[in-house]
C-alpha positions as CSV (number, residue, x, y, z in Angstrom):
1,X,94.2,0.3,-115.0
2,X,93.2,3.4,-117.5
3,X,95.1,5.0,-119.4
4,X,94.6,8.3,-121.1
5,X,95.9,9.6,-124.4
6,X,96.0,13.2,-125.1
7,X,96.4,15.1,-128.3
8,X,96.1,18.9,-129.1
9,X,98.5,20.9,-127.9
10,X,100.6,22.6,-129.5
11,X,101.9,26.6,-130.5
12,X,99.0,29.1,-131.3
13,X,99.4,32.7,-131.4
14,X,97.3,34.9,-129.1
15,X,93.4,34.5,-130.5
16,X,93.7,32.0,-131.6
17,X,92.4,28.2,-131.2
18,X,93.1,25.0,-130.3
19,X,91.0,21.6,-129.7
20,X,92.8,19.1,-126.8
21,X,91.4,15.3,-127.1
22,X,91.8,12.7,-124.0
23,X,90.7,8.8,-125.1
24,X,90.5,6.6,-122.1
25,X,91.5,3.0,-122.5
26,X,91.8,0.1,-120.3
27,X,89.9,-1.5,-117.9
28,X,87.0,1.4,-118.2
29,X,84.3,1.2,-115.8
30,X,81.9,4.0,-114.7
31,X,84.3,7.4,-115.5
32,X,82.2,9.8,-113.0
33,X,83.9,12.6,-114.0
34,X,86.6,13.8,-116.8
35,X,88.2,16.9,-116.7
36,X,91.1,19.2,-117.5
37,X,94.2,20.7,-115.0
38,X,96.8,23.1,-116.4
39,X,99.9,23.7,-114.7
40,X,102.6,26.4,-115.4
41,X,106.0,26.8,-114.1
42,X,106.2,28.4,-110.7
43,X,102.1,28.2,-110.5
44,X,99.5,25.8,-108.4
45,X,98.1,23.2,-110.4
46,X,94.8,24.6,-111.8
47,X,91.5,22.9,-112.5
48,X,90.7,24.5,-115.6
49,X,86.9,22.3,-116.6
50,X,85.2,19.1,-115.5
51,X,81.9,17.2,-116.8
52,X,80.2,14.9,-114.6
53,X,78.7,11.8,-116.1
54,X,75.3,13.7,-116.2
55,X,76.5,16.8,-118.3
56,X,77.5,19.0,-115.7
57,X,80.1,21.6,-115.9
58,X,82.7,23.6,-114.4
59,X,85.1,26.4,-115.4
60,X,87.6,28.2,-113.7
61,X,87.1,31.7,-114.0
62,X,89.7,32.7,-116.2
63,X,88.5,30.3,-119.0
64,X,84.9,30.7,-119.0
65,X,83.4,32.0,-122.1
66,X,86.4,30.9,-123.9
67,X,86.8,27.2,-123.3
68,X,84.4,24.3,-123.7
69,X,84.6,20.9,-122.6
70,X,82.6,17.8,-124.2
71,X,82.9,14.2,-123.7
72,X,81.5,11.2,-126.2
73,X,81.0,8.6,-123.4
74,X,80.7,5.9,-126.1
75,X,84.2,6.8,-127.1
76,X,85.1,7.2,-123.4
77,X,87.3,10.2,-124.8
78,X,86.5,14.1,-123.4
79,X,87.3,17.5,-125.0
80,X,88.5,20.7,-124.5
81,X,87.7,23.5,-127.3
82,X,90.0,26.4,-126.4
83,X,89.0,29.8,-128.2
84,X,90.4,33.0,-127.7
85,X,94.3,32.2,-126.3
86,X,95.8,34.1,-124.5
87,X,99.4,33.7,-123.0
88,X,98.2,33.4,-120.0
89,X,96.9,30.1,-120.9
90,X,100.1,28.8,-121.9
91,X,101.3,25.5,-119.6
92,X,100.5,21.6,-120.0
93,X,97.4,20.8,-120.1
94,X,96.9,17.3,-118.2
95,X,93.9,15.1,-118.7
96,X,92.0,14.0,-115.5
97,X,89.4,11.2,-114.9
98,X,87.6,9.5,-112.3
99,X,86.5,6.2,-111.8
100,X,84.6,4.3,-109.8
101,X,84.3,0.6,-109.8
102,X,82.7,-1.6,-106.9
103,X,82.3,0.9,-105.1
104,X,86.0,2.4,-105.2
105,X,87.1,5.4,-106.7
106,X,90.2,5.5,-108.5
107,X,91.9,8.7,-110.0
108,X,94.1,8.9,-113.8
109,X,96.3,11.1,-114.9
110,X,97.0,12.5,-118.5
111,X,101.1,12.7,-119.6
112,X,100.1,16.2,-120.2
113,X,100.5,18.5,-123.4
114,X,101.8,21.7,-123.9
115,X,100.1,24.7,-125.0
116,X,102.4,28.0,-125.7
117,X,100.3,30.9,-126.3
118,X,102.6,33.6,-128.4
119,X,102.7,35.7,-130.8
């Protein structure tokens, strides 16, 4: 099993910024790719940025330009450097990883952390 710790969130006015922090733990094995979801009430669970093992990215549209994710594989922890809030951005944030061991992937789930966005 992994487990994932996430730190961060928190209450920001609009513009400003906020730095979310997942550490995995566990039985850690090859973490393929770590990433962030938000989800709001009454909205779709959103993929908000990944990174692969290799460095590769994605952001949603909304967020890129603002947001940057970063992992430290030796720490087995990934980032999520949020600039320029809006409150639009405002739900919990949930930390996302996947593993793959033997040949079998396996998916974890963050607790989630708020962000509120307002003034």
């Amino acid at each position: 099993q992994v487990q994932l710790v996430e730190t961060g969130g928190g209450l920001v006015q609009p513009g400003g910024s906020l730095r979310l922090s997942c550490a995995a733990s566990g039985s850690i094995f090859n973490l393929v790719a770590m990433g962030w979801y938000r989800q709001a009430p009454g909205k779709q669970r959103e993929l908000v940025a990944r990174i692969n093992s290799g460095g590769n990215t994605y952001y949603a549209d909304s967020v890129k330009g603002r947001f940057t994710i970063s992992r430290d594989n030796a720490k087995n922890t990934v980032y999520l450097q949020m600039n320029s809030l809006k409150p639009e951005d405002t739900a919990v944030y949930l930390c996302y990883v996947v593993s793959r061991r033997a040949g079998v992937r396996a998916d974890y789930w963050g607790q989630g952390t708020q962000v509120t966005v307002a003034a």
